[in-house]
C-alpha positions in Angstrom: 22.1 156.6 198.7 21.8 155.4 194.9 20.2 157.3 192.4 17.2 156.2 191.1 17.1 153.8 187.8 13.8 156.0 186.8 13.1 159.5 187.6 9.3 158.6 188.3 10.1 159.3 192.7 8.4 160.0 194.7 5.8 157.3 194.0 3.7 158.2 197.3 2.0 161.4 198.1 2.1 162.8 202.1 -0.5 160.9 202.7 1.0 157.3 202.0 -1.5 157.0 199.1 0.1 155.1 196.0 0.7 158.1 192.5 2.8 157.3 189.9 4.2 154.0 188.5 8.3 153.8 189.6 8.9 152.2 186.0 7.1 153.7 183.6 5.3 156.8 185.6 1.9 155.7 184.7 -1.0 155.6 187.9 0.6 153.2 190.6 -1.5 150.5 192.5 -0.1 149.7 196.3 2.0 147.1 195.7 6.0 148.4 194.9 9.8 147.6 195.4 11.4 150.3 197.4 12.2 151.7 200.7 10.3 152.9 203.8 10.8 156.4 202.8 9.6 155.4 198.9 7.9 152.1 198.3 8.7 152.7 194.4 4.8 152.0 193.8 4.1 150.0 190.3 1.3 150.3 187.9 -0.6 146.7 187.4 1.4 146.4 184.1 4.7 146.9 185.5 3.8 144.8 188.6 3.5 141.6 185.9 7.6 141.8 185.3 8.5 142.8 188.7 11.6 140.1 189.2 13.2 141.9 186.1 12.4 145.1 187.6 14.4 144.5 190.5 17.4 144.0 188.1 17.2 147.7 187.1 20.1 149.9 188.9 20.7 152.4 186.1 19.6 153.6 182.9 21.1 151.8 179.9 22.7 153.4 177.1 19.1 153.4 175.3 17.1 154.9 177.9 19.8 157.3 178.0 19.5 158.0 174.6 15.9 158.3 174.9 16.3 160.8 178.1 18.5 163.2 175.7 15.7 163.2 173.0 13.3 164.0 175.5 15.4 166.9 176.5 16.2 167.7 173.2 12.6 167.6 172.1 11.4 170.1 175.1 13.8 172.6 174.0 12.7 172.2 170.7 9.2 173.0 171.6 10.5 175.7 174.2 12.0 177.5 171.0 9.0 177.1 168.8 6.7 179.0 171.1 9.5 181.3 172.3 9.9 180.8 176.0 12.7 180.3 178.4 11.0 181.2 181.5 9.0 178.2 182.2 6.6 180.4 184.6 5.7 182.3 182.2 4.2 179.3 180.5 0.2 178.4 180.7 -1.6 174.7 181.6 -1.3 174.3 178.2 2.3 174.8 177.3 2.9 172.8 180.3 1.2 170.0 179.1 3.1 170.4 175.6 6.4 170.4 176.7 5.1 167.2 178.8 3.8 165.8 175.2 7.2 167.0 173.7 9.2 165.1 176.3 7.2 161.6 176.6 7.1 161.7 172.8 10.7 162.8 172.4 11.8 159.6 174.6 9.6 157.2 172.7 11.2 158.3 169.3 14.9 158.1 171.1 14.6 155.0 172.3 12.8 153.9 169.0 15.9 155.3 167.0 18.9 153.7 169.7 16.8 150.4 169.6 17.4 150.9 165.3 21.3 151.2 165.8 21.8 148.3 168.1 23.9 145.4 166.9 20.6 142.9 167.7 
């Protein structure tokens, strides 16, 4: 079994019922690119360039760059408040090192996209 080109899986609750977009993790309509086990769900945006998503094996070197941001930014956060022990941490903080992470991508991938040679 591959892994994954996003972690967004699984993109369908026990129920069969469509939850989060396989690209970009946003809410996923029923239509999707995937396997029995995982359709890989889409969101109506995503669903619009789905031939170039079915290119999409691995991360590239951007998105990797924007993963490690991401991580980079949730410890950041984690540090700023103090905690290690993500039980210990309220719906809030939960939601802020969810914030930290989306953001932290967005600003990686906004920085690798800078250095490229294009």
């Amino acid at each position: 079994m591959t892994k994954p080109a996003t972690p967004f899986t699984p993109t369908v609750d026990a129920d069969g019922t469509p939850t989060v977009c396989r690209c970009c993790g946003r809410h996923a309509i029923g239509i999707g690119r995937g396997t029995k086990a995982d359709p890989g769900f889409l969101c109506r945006k995503c669903i619009t360039i789905v031939e170039d998503l079915s290119k999409m094996d691995r991360l590239d070197v951007y998105e990797l760059a924007a993963l490690d941001a991401g991580v980079d930014a949730v410890g950041a956060y984690l540090s700023e408040i103090g905690k290690t022990d993500l039980a210990e941490c309220d719906e809030l903080d939960a939601r802020m090192i969810v914030k930290a992470a989306w953001l932290g991508c967005a600003e990686g991938l906004r920085r690798a996209l800078n250095e490229a040679p294009f």
